[in-house]
C-alpha positions as CSV (number, residue, x, y, z in Angstrom):
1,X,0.0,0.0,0.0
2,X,1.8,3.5,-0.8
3,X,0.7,6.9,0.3
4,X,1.7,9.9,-1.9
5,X,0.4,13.3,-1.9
6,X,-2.3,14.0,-4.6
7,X,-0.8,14.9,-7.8
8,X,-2.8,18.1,-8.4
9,X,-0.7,19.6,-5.3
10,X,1.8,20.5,-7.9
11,X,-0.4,22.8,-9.6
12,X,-0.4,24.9,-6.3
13,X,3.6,25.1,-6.6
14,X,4.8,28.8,-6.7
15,X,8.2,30.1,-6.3
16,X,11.2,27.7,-5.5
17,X,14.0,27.1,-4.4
18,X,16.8,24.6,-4.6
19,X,19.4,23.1,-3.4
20,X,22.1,20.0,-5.0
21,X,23.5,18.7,-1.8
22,X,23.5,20.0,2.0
23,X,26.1,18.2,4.3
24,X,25.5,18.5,8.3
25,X,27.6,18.3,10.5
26,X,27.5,17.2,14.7
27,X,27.2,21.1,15.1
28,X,25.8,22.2,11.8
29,X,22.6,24.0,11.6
30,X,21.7,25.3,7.9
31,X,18.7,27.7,8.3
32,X,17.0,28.2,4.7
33,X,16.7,31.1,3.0
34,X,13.0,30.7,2.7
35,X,10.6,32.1,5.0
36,X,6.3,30.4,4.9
37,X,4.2,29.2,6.4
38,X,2.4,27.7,3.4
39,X,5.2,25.2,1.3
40,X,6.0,21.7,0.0
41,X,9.4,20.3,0.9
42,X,11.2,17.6,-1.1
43,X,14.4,15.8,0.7
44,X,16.4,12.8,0.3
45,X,18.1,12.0,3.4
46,X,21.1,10.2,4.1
47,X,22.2,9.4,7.6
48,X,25.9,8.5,7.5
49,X,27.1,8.7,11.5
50,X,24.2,11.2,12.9
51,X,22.5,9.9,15.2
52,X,19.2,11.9,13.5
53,X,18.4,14.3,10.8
54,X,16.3,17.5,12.1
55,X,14.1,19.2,10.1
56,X,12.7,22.5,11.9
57,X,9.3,24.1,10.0
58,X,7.4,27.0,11.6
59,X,10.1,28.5,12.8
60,X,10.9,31.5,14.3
61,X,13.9,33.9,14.5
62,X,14.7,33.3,18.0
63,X,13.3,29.2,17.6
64,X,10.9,30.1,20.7
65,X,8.2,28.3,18.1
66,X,9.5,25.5,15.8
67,X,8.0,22.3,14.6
68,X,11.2,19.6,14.3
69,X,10.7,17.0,12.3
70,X,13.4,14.3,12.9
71,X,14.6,10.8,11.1
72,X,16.4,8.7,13.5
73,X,19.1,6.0,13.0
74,X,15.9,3.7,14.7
75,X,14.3,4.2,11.3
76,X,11.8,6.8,13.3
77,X,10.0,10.2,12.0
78,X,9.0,12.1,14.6
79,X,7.2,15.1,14.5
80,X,7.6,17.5,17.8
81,X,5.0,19.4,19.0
82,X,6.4,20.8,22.1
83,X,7.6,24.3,20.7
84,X,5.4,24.5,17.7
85,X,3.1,27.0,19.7
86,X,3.7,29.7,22.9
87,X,-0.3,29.4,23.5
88,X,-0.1,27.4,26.9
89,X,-3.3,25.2,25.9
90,X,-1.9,24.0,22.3
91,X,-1.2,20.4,22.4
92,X,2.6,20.3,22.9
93,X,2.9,16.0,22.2
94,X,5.1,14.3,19.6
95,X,4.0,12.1,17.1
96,X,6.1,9.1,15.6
97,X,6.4,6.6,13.2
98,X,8.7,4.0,11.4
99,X,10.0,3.7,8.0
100,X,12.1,1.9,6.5
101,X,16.1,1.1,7.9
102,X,18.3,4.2,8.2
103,X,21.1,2.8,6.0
104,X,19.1,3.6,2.9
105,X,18.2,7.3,1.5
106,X,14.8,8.3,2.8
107,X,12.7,10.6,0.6
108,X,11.1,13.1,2.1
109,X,7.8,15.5,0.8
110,X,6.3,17.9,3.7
111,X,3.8,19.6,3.3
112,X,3.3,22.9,5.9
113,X,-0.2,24.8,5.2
114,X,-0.9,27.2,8.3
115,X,-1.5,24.4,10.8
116,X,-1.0,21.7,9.2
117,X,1.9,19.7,8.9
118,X,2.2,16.7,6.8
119,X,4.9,14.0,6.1
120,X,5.2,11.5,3.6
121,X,8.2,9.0,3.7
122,X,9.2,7.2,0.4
123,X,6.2,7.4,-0.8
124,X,4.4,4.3,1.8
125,X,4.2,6.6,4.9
126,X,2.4,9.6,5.7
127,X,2.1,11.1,8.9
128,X,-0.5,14.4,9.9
129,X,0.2,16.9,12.3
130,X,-2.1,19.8,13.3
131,X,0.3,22.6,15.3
132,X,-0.3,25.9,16.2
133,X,2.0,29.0,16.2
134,X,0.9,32.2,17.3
135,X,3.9,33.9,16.1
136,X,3.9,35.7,12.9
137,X,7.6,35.5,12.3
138,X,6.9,31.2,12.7
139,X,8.1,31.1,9.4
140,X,11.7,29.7,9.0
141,X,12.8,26.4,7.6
142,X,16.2,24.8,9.7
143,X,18.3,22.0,9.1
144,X,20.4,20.2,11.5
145,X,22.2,16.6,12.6
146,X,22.9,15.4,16.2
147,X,25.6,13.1,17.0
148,X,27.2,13.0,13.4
149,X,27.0,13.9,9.6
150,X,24.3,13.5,7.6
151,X,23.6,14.4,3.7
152,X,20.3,16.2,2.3
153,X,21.3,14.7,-1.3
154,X,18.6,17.2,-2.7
155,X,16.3,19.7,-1.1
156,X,13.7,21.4,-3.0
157,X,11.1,23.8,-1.5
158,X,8.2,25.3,-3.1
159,X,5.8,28.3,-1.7
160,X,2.3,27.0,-2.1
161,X,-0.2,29.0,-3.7
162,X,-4.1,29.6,-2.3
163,X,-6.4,26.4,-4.1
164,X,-8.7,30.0,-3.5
């Protein structure tokens, strides 16, 4: 059974930006010179020591808000909820779930519309998130590895249009 976003989500595609290859680092963090809150993401991932990849959407300047999405050496996506939102009554859990082994490139597409944050994992898992920031600067896009290197092999990001 495969899960994959629905084709006519391309259509909404509006500027992009793109990247051929982003190495990390232990230390590394590569913020994105994209700032939405409405995008679609396209990764392949490579752990090579890290321990995980991090992925922070929603994000703002000081990272008091950010949504990390992470891809652990335990073949794990998790999505954190904790600091996605300053409003004390937002629910601050993580979500989780496994792919494939971490010794093979994992493709990534996110999708980030407002509240809504959506995963999809080489194109058989999909995991949905609802988050909300109450910053208007919630806007960045982070990258970073813990515990090692790591390789984005390609990185693409779209700004989504209004289906409006």
């Amino acid at each position: 059974l495969c899960q994959r976003p629905a084709p006519e989500l391309t259509e909404l595609r509006g500027e992009h930006t793109g990247y051929d290859a982003v190495r990390l680092g232990p230390v590394d963090t590569e913020a994105l010179p994209v700032e939405s809150r409405s995008f679609e993401l396209r990764a392949t991932v490579r752990l090579e020591d890290a321990e995980a990849v991090e992925l922070s959407v929603l994000e703002s300047p000081d990272s008091e808000e950010r949504t990390p999405i992470r891809y652990t050496y335990e073949s794990e996506i998790a999505v954190d909820r904790s600091a996605s939102s300053t409003d004390p009554q937002a629910t601050g859990d993580t979500q989780s779930m496994r792919v494939q082994p971490y010794d093979a490139p994992l493709s990534l597409r996110v999708f980030v519309d407002g509240s809504v944050v959506e995963v999809f994992a080489n194109e058989r898992h999909c995991l949905t998130s609802r988050v909300y920031p109450t910053r208007d600067d919630a806007t960045g896009i982070s990258l970073s590895a813990d515990g090692g290197r790591a390789t984005i092999a390609s990185l693409d990001v779209w700004d989504l249009d209004s289906v409006w």
